[in-house]
C-alpha positions in Angstrom: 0.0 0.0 0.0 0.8 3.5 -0.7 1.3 6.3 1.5 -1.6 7.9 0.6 -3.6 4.9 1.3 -2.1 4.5 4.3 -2.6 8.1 5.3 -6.6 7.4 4.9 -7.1 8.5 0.8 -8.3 6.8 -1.6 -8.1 7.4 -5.0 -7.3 11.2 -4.0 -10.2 12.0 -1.9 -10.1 11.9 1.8 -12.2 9.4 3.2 -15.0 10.6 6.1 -13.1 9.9 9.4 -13.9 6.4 11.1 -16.2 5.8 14.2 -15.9 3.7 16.9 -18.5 2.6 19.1 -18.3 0.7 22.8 -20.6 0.2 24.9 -19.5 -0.8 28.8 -21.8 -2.5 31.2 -18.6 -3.8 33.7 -17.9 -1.9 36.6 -15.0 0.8 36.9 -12.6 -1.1 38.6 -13.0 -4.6 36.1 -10.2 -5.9 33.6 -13.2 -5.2 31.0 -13.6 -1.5 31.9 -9.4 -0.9 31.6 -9.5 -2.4 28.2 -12.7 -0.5 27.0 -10.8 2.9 28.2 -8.1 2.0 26.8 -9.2 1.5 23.0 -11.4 4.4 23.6 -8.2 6.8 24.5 -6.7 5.3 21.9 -8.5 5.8 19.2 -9.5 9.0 20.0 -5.9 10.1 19.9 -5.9 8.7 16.8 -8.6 11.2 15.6 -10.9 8.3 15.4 -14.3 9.8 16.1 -15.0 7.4 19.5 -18.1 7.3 21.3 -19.2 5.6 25.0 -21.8 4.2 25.8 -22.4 3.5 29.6 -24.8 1.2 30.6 -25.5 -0.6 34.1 -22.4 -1.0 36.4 -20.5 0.9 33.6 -22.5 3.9 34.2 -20.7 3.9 38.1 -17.7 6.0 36.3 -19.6 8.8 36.7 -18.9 9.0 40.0 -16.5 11.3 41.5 -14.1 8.9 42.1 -14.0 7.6 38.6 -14.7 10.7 36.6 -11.5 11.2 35.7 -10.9 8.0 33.9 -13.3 9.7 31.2 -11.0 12.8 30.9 -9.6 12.8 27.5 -10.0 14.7 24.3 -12.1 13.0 21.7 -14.4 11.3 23.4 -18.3 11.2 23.4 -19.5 9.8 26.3 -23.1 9.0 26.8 -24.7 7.5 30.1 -27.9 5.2 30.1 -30.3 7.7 31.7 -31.9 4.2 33.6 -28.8 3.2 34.5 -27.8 6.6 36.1 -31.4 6.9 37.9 -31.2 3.2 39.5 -27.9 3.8 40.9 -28.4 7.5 42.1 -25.9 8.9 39.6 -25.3 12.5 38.6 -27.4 13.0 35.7 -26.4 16.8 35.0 -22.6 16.7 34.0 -21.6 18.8 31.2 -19.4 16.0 29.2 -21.7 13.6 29.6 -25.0 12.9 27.5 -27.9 11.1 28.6 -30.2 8.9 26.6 -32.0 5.2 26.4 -31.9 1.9 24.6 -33.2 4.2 21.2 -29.7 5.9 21.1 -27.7 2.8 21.6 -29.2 1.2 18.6 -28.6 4.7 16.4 -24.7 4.0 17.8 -25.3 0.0 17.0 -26.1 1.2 13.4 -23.8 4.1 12.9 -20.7 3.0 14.0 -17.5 1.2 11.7 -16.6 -0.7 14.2 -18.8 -1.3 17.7 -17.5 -3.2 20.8 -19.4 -4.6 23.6 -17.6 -5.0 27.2 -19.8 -6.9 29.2 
């Protein structure tokens, strides 16, 4: 391949940038979770357009204690908002969306690639 394949063009027009969706029902402190952040900072830094999804114990990193796990440039994170209400979870932080099952299955569909971490 061709540098300006590998640079993301093909055939001399840039492509639309990639995106990468995960959704993470494990709780903060679980192997699961690490790995999940990790390929999320990742391929943000990579300019990969990287969205969250947090969904039962997965939702717990909005806690204070946790928050800053979610502190990087280039991610999206949304929180399920029955997840967040069941656990007594902040459902007003600025970096953080809140939406249902409905918005899952629009990041289900919309997504390149979409990982599960349950």
């Amino acid at each position: 391949m061709g540098p300006a394949f590998q640079a993301g063009y093909h055939s001399g027009v840039a492509e639309e940038r990639k995106k990468l969706g995960i959704l993470l029902t494990c709780a903060p402190d679980s192997a699961e979770s690490a790995v999940a952040l990790a390929i999320s900072a990742a391929a943000a830094k990579r300019g990969i357009v990287t969205e969250l999804f947090l969904m039962e114990d997965g939702a717990e990193l909005l806690r204070e204690e946790w928050a800053d796990r979610l502190d990087f440039e280039g991610l999206h994170v949304t929180a399920c908002t029955q997840s967040v209400a069941n656990r007594g979870l902040p459902a007003d932080l600025t970096d953080v969306d809140y939406a249902g099952q409905a918005q899952l299955g629009r990041l289900v569909r919309q997504a390149d690639r979409f990982l599960a971490f349950s």
